[in-house]
N, C-alpha and C positions, 0 to 999 in steps of 0.2 A: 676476523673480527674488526679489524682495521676500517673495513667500511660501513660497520654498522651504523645506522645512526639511531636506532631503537633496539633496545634488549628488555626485555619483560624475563626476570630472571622468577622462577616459581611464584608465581602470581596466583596466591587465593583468597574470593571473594565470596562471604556467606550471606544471606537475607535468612531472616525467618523462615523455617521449614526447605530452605533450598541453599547447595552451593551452588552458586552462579558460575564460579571459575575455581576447579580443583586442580592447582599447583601448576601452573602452565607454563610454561619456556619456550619464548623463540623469540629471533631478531631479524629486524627489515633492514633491507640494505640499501644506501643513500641512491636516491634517484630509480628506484624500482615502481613497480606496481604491484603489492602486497595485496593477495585477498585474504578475508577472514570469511569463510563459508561453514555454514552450518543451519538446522532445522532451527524454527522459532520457540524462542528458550533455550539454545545450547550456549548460551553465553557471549556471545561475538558481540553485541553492543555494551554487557555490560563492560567488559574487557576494553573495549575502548573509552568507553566512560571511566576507568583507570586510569587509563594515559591525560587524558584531557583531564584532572582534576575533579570532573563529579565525583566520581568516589573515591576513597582512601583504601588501597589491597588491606585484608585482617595479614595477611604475610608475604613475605616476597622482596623485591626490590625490581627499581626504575632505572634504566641506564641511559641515558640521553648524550650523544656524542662521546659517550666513553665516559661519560659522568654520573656517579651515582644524584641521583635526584629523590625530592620530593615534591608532586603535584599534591596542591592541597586544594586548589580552588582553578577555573577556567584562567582566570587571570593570570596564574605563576605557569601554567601552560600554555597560555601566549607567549612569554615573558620569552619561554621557550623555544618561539617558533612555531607551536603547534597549534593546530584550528582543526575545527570537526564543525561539519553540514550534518545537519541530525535530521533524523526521519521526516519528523514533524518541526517545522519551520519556529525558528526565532523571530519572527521579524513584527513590528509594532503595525498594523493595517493599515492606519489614518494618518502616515508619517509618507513622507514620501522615501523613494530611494538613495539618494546621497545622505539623508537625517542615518537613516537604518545601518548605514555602514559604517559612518561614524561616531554613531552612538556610544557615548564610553572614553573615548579616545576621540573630542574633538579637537583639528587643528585650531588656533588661533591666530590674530595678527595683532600690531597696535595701531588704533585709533588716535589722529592728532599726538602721536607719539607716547601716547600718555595709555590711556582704554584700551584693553583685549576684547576682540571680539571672536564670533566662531568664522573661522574663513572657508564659509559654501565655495565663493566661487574657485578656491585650490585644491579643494576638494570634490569636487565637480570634475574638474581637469585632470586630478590624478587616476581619477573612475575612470574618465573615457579612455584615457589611457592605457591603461590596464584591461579594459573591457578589449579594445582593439589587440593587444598583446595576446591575449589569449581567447579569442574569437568569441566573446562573451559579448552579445548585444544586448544592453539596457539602457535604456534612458535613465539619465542620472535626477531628470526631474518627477516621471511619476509617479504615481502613490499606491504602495502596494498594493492594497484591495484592488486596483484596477487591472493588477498583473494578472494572468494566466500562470500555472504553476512552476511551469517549465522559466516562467522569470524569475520568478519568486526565488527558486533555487538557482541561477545565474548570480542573482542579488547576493545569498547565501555564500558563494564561493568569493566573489568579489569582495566580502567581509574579509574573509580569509588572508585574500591576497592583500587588500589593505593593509592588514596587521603584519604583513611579511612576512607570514607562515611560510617555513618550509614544507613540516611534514602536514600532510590534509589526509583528516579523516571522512569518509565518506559513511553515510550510516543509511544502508536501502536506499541510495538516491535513484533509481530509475522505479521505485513501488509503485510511485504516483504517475508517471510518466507516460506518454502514445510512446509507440513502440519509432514513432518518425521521431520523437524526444528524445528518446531514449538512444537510438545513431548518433545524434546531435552530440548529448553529451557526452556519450563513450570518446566522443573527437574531441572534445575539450579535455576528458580525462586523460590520454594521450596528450596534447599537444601540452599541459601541463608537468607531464613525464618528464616530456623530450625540454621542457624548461629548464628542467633541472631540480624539481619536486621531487618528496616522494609522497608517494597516493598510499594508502589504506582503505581497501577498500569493501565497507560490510555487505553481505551479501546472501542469498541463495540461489541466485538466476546463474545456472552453469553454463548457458552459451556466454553471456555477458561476460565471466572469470575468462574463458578460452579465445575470446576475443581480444584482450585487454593487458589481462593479466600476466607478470611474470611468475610467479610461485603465490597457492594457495597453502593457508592451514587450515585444515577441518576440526572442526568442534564438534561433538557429540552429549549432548546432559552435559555439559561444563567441562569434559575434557579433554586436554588435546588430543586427537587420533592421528596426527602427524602433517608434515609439510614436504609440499611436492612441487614440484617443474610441472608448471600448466600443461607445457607442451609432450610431456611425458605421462601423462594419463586421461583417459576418457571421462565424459561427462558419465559414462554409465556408474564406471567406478568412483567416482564422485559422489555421485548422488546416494550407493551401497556404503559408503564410509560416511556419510551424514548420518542417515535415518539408521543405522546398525544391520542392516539385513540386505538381501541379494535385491533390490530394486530393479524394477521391470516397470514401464512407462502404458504398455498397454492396457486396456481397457474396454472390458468385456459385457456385451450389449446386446439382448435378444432383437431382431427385430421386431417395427411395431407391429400391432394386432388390432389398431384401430379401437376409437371411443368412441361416446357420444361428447357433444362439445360443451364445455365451461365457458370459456370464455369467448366472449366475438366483442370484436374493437371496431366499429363502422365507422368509419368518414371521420377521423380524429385529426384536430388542426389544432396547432397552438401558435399563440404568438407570444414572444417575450416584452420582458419590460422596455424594452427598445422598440417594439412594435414590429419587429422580425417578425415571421412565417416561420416556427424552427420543427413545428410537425405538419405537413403537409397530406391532407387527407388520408389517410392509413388505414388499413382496413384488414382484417387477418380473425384466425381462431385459432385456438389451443384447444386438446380433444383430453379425454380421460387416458395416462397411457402415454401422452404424448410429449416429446421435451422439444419445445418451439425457439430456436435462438433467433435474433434479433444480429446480425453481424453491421460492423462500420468502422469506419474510420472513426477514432475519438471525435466528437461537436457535430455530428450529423442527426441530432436528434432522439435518439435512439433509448439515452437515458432522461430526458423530459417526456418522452414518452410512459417508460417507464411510470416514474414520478404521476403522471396522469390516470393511470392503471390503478397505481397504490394509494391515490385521493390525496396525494400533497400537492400538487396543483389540478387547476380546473379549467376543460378542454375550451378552445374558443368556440369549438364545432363538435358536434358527430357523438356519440353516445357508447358505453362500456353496456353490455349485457353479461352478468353471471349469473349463472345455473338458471336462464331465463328469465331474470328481471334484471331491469335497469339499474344499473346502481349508479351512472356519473355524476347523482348530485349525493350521493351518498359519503360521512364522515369517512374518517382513518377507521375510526373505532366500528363504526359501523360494515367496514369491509372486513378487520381483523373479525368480527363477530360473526360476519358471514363464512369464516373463514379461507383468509387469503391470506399468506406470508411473504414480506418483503424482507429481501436483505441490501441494503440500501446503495450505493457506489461510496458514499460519506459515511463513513463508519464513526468517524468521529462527533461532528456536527449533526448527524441526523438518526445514527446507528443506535448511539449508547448518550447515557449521562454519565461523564468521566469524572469527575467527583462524587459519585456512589460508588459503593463496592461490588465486588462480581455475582453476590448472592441476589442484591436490586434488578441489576441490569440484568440479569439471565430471568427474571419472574416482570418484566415490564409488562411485556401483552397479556398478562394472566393475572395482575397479582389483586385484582378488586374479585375474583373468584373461591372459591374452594379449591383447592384447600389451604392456601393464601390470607383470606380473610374469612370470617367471619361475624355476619350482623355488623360490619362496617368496621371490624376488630382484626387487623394485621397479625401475624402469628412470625414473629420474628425465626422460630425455630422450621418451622415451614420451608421459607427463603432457602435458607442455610441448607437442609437437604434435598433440596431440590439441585441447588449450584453446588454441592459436593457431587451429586449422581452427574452433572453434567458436565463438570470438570475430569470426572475419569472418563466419560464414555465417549468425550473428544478430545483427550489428552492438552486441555488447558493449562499450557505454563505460567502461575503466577505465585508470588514468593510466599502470599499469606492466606491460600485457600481464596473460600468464597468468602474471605475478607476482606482482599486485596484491592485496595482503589483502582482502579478500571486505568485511569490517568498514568500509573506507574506502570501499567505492563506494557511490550512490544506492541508494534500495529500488527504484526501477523496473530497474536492470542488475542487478541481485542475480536480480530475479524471471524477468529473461530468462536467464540462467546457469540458472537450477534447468530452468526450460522445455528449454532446447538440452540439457541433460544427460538428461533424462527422454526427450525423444522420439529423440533417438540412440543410444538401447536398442533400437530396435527392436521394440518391445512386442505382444503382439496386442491389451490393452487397457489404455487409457487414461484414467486418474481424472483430472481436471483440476479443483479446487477453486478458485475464483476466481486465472482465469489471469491477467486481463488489469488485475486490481487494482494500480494505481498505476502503471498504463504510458501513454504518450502516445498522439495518435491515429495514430500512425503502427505505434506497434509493436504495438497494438492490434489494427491491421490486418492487420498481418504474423502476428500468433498465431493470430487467427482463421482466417485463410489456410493455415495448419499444421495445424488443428486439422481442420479440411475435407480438404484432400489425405491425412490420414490414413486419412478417411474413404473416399475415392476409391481409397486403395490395400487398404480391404478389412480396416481395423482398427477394434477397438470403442471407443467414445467415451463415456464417464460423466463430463457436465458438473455441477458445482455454482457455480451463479453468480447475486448478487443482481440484476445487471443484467440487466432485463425485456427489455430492448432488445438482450441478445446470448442471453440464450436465443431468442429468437423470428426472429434469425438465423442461429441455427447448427443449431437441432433438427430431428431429423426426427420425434422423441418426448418431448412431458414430461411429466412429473409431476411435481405439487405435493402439497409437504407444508404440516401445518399443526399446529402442539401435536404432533408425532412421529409421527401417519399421514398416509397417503397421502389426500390429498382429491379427485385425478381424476388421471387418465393420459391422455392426448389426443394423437392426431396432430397436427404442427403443423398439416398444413393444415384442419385444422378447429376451431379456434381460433384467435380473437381474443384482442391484448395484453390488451383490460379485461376479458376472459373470464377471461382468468388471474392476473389482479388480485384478482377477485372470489373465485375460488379462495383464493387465498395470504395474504386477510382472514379466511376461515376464513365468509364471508358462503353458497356455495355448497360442496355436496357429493355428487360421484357414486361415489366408490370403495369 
């Protein structure tokens, strides 16, 4: 106990209709790397939002350096040392980076000995400081929106360390990340360790825990199911004490049988508002039957492509054909009506309206329909059993049904709402832009599983997803881009993952 510096003595946490965290115990040891692993909904973020003062345990107690405490608010958890990087970014957009970090807490000096002013340029210098100390490159001068995410959350941790945090909570920081991001900051997350921090770190990616980690605790529905030596158990059994059941990673896949074709993409070029090239003439088809992924490196184009497909942008060049007609000059609404389903990369800004409830957002692409509306007359009761039926049948965790503001649930139940919403259109094609980003390996599973039977029932599949490892289980055809062309098209079965490695470096080219 001597080296504790967190104790979370029976910690429980209720919401309406849900315990979030039933009676939990355990303690991190100073200078470790703590993970908290569990499915989305088994509590791991609320549990940390304990410690950091979002919310107040209904029972239990707080033990901070051997101290009983109470966190009532972020602030008395600074107070303490402790800081948390949350899923979803804190940071003001239109503010530059030295404002964002000291926001709250700015230094001063005096002016003519008399005037305080706020003192950027010490604050400036303590950043680069600090940013150099633990291999964190940001510029202290520019302005968020201009950041890439991978800064943004740089930014985020440097807040932290500003405040002098010892213990850092980490909540999903690699969800959003390239998988080259994601190496990056696992080395910051170490060399932060080896500081003399200790890290918390929430999770469901179980190479990432085994990589990193010294001792995991797993969550299940809200309750502990124990804590272990990373190094003393497998991811497999990891993942089986997550989701409750004997988990198995493979996935079971007739070969194709060949369709007629949906969609054909000819000669598609886009430029950005920069006046980039960022799709560079493209050209491909998706058949009935057939699940077509799109593989790359993160910024190769791959999701503005997308985005051109589903009618949120419009091509510079080259023409969309579905089911035989031209559709590229055609609306959103006009492709959902033809029916095509998106599921977007931006779940948040493009997916859902997060200040509506989950009963809105699950009936968006329907709800000027039957049974929805009538004679221009919404049926409130409608909604509601629609988003009850689709809350069980994709195991949506959120505290107040399909009442629940969208804004309060995890990003992984958010991403599974947009998913049950889209594929219960009924679609004949299917965009899926990184589906199973920031999902656990359970529902991972389960999507993939969807995305398959889709296939089996004779619908078209246009996959974009960084992970090498589920294009090369789901395809029955991919293509890699690279700088905004195509760099080969290959059956899966004739191709190897480093084959398409080599592709997606931009090292090989046959298209």
């Amino acid at each position: 106990m001597a080296d504790d510096i967190v104790v979370l003595d029976h910690i429980t946490k209720r919401f309406p209709r849900i315990v979030a965290n039933d009676d939990i115990s355990l303690s991190i040891k100073k200078g470790e790397i703590f993970a908290l692993l569990g499915e989305n909904g088994a509590g791991k973020s609320t549990l940390m939002s304990v410690l950091f003062g979002l919310y107040e345990p209904d029972e239990g107690r707080i033990l901070i350096r051997g101290k009983e405490v109470r966190i009532a608010s972020p602030r008395e958890a600074s107070a303490l040392n402790i800081g948390m990087v949350h899923q979803h970014f804190k940071l003001v957009s239109d503010q530059s980076v030295t404002e964002n970090i000291i926001l709250g807490i700015e230094p001063t000096v005096k002016k003519l000995g008399i005037f305080s002013k706020i003192d950027i340029k010490g604050a400036k210098e303590r950043i680069k400081k600090l940013s150099l100390d633990y291999g964190l490159d940001v510029n202290p001068d520019a302005k968020i929106e201009d950041l890439p995410v991978s800064a943004r959350q740089r930014v985020e941790i440097l807040k932290m360390l500003y405040r002098d945090a010892e213990i850092l909570i980490f909540d999903e920081p690699t969800a959003v990340l390239t998988p080259q991001e994601i190496e990056s900051l696992l080395d910051v997350i170490k060399s932060l360790r080896d500081g003399g921090k200790t890290i918390v770190l929430i999770t469901h990616k179980l190479d990432e825990i085994k990589k990193v980690a010294d001792r995991c605790a797993i969550l299940c529905r809200g309750k502990l199911v124990g804590i272990y030596d990373v190094n003393s158990i497998s991811t497999r059994e990891m993942a089986s004490l997550m989701v409750g059941y004997e988990y198995s990673d493979e996935v079971d896949k007739a070969e194709y049988a060949g369709g007629e074709s949906i969609l054909e993409v000819n000669g598609i070029s886009l430029y950005n508002q920069d006046k980039v090239k960022v799709v560079d003439d493209v050209s491909f088809s998706v058949h009935k039957g057939e699940i077509v992924s799109i593989a790359g490196v993160a910024g190769n184009g791959q999701v503005e492509l997308a985005d051109v497909i589903a009618g949120m942008l419009k091509p510079s060049s080259g023409t969309i054909i579905y089911k035989g007609e031209d559709i590229t000059e055609k609306s959103i609404r006009e492709r959902t009506e033809a029916k095509i389903a998106y599921i977007p990369e931006d779940r948040q800004d493009v997916g859902l309206l997060l200040d509506y409830d989950l009963a809105v957002n699950l009936a968006l692409k329907s709800y000027y329909h039957e049974p929805f509306c009538s004679k221009g007359i919404l049926k409130p009761a409608e909604f509601r059993k629609n988003g009850d039926a689709l809350i069980e049948q994709y195991d949506i965790r959120s505290s107040e049904g399909c009442s629940t503001i969208v804004r309060s649930m995890s990003g992984g139940n958010q991403q599974k709402a947009i998913i049950a919403r889209e594929i219960s259109l009924d679609a004949d094609l299917y965009i899926f832009v990184q589906p199973t980003r920031g999902l656990d390996v359970g529902a991972i599973k389960n999507i993939q599983e969807r995305i398959i039977a889709l296939r089996e029932k004779g619908k078209a599949v246009l996959l974009i997803s960084l992970e090498l490892e589920e294009i090369m289980n789901l395809s029955d055809t991919i293509i890699v881009m690279y700088n905004g062309k195509v760099q080969a098209v290959k059956r899966r079965s004739e191709v190897t993952a480093n084959e398409i490695g080599y592709y997606m470096m931009g090292a090989k080219h046959e298209a």
